[in-house]
N, C-alpha and C positions, 0 to 999 in steps of 0.2 A: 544536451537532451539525449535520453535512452531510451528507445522504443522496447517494449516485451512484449513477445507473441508467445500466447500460451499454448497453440492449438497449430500452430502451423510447425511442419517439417522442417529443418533446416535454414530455420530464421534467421541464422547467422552471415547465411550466404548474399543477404539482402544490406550488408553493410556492415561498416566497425559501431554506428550507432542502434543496430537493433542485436538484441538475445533473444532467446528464447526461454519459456517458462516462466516462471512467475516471480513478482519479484518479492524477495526472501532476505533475509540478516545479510546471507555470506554476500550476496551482490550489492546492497548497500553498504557494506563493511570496504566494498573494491569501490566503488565509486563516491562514497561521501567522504570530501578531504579532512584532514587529522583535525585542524582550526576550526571548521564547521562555520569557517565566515560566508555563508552563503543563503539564500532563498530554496526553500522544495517547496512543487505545485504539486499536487497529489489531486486525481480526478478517478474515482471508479467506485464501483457498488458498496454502500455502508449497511448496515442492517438496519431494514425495514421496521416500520411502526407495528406494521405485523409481528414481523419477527417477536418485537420487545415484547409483547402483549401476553405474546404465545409462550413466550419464555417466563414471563412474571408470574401466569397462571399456574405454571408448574413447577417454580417455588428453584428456576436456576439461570445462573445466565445468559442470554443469547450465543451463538455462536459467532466471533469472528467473523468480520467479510472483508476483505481485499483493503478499503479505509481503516477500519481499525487496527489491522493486521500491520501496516506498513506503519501507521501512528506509532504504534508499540515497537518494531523496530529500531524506526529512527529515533523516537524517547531511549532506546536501550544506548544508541550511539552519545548521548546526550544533547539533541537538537533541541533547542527550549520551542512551544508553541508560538510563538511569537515569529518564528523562520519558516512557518507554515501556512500554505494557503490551501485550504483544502475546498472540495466540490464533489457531493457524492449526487449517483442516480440510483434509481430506485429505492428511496428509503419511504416511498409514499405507503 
């Protein structure tokens, strides 16, 4: 498990299992093995029913949020969904 602090100083200082910033391609490029014989838990903000709504009305996509963002990543690694167990807050 990798903890990422987007907002704090020198999160690195807090152990070899926390970074800081956010998590992005190149750091799951460093930590997801070459096999991909494994499970990811993904838990953090997906885009809200608002969002969609707001976005549909004006005739273009939603914007990425922190779920979809890392979906797309690991899809680029080629993780199939079925090695995914996802939990998003705020999409009410």
């Amino acid at each position: 498990m990798i903890h990422t602090l987007t907002r704090e100083a020198h999160s690195e200082a807090r152990g070899p299992n926390v970074r800081g910033g956010r998590v992005r391609l190149d750091l799951l490029r460093e930590l997801v093995p070459p096999k991909l014989d494994c499970h990811f838990f993904i838990c953090g903000p997906g885009i809200s029913t608002f969002e969609r709504a707001s976005a549909k009305a004006e005739g273009v996509e939603p914007t990425p949020r922190f779920l979809e963002s890392v979906l797309a990543d690991l899809g680029t690694l080629g993780v199939q969904r079925d090695q995914i167990t996802r939990e998003s807050y705020g999409t009410v």
